[in-house]
C-alpha positions in Angstrom: 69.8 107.4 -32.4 67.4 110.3 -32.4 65.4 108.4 -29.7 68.7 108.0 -26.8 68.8 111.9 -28.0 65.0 113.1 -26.9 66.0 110.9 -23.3 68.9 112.8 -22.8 67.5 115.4 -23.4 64.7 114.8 -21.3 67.4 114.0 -18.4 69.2 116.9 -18.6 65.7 119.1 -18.7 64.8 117.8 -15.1 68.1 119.7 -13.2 66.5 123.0 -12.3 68.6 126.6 -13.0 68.2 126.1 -17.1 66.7 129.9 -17.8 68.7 131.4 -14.6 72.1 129.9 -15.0 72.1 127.7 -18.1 74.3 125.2 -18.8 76.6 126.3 -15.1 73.8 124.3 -13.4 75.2 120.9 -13.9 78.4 122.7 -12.0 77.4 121.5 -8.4 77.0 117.9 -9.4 80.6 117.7 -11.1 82.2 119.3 -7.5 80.3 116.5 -5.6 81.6 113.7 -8.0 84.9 115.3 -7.8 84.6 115.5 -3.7 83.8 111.8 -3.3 86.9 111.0 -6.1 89.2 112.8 -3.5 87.3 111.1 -0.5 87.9 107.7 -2.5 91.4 108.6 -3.1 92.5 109.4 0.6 90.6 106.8 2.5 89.5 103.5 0.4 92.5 101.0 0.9 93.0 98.5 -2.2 94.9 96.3 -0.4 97.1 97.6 2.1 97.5 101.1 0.2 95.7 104.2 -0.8 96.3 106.0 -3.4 98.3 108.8 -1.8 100.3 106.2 -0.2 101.5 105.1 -3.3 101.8 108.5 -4.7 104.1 109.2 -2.0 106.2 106.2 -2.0 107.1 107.3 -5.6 107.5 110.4 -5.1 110.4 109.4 -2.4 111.5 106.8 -5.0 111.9 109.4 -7.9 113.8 112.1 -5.7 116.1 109.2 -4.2 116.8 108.4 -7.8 117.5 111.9 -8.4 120.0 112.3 -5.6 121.7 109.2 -6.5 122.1 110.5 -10.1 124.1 113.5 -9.2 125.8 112.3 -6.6 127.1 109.7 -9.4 125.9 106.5 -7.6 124.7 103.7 -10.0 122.1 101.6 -8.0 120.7 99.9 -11.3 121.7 96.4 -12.6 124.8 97.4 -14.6 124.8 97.8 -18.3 128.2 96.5 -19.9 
């Protein structure tokens, strides 16, 4: 255990900024990860669908639901 600890520590020794800006140094490298996630997100089709597409089609699902509910308009199967 004390060995995986001495490489890791090893690791995180080589990003530069440790006496200047201490442990804010690893910063840039989670906004890039984060930057390529969003990339991913917007323009990687699985299928025929992003992930936004989807996002959106629920999101037009929920507020058609929503409408429907206070308009009193049952489009479910019916529960007797």
């Amino acid at each position: 255990m004390f060995r995986k600890s001495r490489n890791l520590k090893y690791v995180l020794s080589l990003v530069p900024g440790k006496r200047q800006i201490g442990i804010y140094r690893f910063l840039p490298i989670f906004f890039c990860i984060g930057g390529v996630m969003e990339w991913i997100m917007i323009n990687v089709r699985i299928g025929r669908e992003t992930f936004y597409d989807v996002y959106r089609r629920k999101q037009s699902e929920r507020a058609y639901e929503g409408k429907t509910e206070r308009e009193g308009i049952h489009t479910g199967p019916s529960s007797g």
